[in-house]
C-alpha positions in Angstrom: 16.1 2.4 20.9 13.6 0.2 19.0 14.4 -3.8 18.4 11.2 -4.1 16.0 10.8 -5.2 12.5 8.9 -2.7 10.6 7.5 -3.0 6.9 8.6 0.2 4.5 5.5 -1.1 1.4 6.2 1.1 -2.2 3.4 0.8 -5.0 5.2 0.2 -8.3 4.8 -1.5 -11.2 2.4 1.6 -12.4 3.5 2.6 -15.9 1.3 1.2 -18.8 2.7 0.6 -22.5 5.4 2.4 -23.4 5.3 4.9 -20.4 7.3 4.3 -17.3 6.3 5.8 -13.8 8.5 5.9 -10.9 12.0 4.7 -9.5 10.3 0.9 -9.3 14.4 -1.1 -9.4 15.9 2.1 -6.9 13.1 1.7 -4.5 12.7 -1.8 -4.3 16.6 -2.0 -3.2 15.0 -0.2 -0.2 11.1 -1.3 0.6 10.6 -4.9 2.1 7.5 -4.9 -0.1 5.4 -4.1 -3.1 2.2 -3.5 -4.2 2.1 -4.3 -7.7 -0.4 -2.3 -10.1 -2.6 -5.1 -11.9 -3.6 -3.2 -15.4 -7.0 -1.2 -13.6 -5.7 1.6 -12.5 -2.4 1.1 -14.5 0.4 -1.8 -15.1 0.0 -4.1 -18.1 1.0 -7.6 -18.6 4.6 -6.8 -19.8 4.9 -4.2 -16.9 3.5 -6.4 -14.7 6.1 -9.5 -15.5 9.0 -7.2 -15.1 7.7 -6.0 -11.9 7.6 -8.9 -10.4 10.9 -10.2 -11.6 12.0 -6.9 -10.1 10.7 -7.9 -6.8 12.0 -11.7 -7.1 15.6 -10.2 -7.8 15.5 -7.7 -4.6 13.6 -10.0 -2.3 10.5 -7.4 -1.6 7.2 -9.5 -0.8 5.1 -9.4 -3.6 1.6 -7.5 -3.1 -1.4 -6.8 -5.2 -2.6 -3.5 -5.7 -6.1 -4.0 -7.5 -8.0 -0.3 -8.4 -10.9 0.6 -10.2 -11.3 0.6 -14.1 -10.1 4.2 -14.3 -7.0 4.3 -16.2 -7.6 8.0 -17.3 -8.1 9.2 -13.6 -5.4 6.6 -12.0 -7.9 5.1 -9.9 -8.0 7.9 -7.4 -11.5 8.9 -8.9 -14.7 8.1 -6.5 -17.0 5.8 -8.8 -20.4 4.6 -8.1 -19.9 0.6 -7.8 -21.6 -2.6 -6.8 -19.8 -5.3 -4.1 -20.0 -7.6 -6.5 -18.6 -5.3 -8.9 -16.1 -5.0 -6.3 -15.6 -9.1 -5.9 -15.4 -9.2 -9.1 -12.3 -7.0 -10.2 -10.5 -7.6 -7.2 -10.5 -11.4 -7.9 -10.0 -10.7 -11.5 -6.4 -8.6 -10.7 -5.7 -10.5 -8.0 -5.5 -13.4 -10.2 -3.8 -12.2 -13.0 -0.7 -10.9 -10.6 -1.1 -14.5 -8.9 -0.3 -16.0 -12.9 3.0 -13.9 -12.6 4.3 -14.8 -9.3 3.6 -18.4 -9.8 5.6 -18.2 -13.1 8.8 -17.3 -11.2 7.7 -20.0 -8.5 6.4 -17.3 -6.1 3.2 -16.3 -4.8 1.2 -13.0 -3.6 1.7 -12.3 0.0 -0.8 -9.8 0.6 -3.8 -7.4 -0.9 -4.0 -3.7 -0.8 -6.5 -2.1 -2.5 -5.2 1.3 -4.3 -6.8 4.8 -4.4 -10.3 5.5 -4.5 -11.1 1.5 -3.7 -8.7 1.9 -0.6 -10.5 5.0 0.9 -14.1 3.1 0.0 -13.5 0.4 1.4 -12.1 1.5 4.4 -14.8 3.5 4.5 -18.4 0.7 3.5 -18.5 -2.3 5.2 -19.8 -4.0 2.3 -17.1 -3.1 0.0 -15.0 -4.3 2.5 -16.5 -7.5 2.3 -16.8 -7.9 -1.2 -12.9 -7.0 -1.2 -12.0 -9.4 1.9 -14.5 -12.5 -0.2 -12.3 -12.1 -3.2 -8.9 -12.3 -1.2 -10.2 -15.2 0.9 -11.3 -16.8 -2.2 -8.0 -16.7 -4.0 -5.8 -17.4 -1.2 -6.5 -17.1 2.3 -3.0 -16.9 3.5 -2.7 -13.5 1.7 -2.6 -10.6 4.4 -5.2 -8.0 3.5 -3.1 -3.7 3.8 -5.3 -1.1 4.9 -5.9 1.5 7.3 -6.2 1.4 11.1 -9.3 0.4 12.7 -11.0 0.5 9.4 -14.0 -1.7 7.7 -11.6 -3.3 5.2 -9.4 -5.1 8.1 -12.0 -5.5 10.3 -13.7 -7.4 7.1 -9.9 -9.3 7.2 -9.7 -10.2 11.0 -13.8 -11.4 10.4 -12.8 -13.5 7.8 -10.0 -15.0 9.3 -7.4 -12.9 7.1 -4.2 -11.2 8.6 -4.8 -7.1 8.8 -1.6 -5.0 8.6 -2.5 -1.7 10.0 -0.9 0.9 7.0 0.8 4.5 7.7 2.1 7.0 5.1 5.1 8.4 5.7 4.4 11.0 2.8 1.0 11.8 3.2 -1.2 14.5 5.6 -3.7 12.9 8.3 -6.8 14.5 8.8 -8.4 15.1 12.6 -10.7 11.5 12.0 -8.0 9.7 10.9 -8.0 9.2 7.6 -5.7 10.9 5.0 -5.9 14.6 3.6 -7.5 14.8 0.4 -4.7 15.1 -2.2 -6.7 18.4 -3.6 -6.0 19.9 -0.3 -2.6 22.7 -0.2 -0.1 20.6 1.9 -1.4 16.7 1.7 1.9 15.5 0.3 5.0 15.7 2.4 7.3 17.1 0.2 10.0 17.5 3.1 12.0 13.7 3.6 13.4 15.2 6.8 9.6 15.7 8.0 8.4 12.6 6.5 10.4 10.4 8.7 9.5 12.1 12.0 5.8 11.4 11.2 6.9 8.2 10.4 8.7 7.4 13.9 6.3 9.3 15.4 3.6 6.8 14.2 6.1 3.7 15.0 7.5 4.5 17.9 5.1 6.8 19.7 1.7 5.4 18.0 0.8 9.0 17.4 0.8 11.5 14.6 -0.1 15.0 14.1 -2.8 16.2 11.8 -3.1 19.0 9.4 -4.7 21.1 12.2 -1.9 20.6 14.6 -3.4 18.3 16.9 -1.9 14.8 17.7 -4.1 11.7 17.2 -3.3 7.9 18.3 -2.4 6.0 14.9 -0.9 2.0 15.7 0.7 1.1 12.3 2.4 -1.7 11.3 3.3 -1.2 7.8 4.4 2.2 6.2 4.0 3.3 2.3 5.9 5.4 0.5 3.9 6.1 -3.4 6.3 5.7 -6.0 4.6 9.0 -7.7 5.7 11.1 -4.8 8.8 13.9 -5.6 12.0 12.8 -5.2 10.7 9.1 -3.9 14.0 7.2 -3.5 15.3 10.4 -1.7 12.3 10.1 0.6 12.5 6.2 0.9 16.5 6.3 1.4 15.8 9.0 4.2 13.2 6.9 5.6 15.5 3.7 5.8 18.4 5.1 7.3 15.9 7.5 9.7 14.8 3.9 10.9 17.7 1.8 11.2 19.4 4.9 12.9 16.5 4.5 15.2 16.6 0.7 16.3 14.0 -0.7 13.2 14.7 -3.6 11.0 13.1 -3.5 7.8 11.6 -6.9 6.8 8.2 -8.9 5.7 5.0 -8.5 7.9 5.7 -11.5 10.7 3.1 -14.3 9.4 
């Protein structure tokens, strides 16, 4: 049995206008903390407030999830981009979420960059740095989400930022580590019960098995369930109860 606290991250707050998206008050009642669309990729102002009284009310840690200017393609659509580009709208959504926290005498606890932005910068060191400039710049006691052993925290731990190594409890791992391609037959788990075994296989074995069967070492500290996914609150119910049954708190990232 595990005596460890464990993070269980949802992104929410992504409706825009009068459309709502996910489960955002059932799963917060079961994450430790979100990641909070800031109008790029999707959220609005008025979605954005709510969220983040939602998250005030359930005590999740509030996180900003900045994406590219992609509405139409929900940020999860490769674009050609500049770092400073990159700076730029990171600090610009970073700040606008920051507005709403401090409003309910809060602040944002940590950066995770959504979709396509996530994968790039993971993937460019200078992305990464343009991303990790524009967290440091708006408050460098923010913790900067992202994959393990990846540009965008190594970026974090250069800078002096605190890196939380992510997991997906609801999405395929390719051989090298990254995630399946959602285009790919299979890259959303669409079984909870298999969902939480990669999940305590990544926590309490620091290992999980890829989409060609072979195990690779994963070290996680954080685990995200999408809000978009099937039958989310389902998955991130199972997931809880899969984890407390298994000797994990669920709380904050230790500071």
């Amino acid at each position: 049995m595990h005596n460890r606290t464990v993070d269980l991250n949802v992104d929410v707050g992504e409706g825009f206008g009068a459309y709502r998206a996910g489960c955002d008050e059932e799963l917060l009642e079961l994450a430790s903390s979100a990641n909070v669309a800031c109008g790029f990729h999707a959220g609005d102002p008025r979605t954005m407030r709510r969220t983040v009284e939602l998250c005030l009310s359930r005590g999740a840690a509030i996180g900003a999830h900045p994406g590219l200017p992609d509405l139409l393609g929900f940020g999860r659509r490769t674009m050609e981009i500049a770092p400073d580009e990159v700076h730029d709208l990171v600090l610009y959504q970073i700040g606008a979420l920051q507005a709403f926290a401090a409003a309910g005498g809060a602040r944002v606890e940590h950066v995770k960059p959504h979709g396509a932005l996530y994968h790039m910068a993971a993937a460019s060191d200078e992305l990464a740095a343009a991303v990790v400039r524009a967290v440091r710049s708006a408050d460098d006691r923010m913790a900067v989400y992202g994959p393990p052993d990846s540009c965008l925290l190594r970026a974090a731990e250069a800078a002096g930022l605190r890196s939380v190594a992510e997991g997906f409890a609801d999405r395929a791992y390719m051989s090298g580590g990254g995630l399946a391609p959602r285009s790919m037959p299979g890259s959303v788990l669409d079984d909870p019960g298999r969902a939480l075994r990669q999940t305590l296989a990544l926590l309490g074995e620091g290992r999980v098995d890829t989409v060609d069967g072979q195990p690779i070492a994963l070290s996680v500290q954080t685990i995200c369930l999408h809000s978009d996914t099937p039958g989310a609150v389902a998955f991130a119910s199972t997931l809880r109860r899969g984890l407390e049954a298994a000797g994990f708190k669920i709380g904050r990232p230790s500071p």
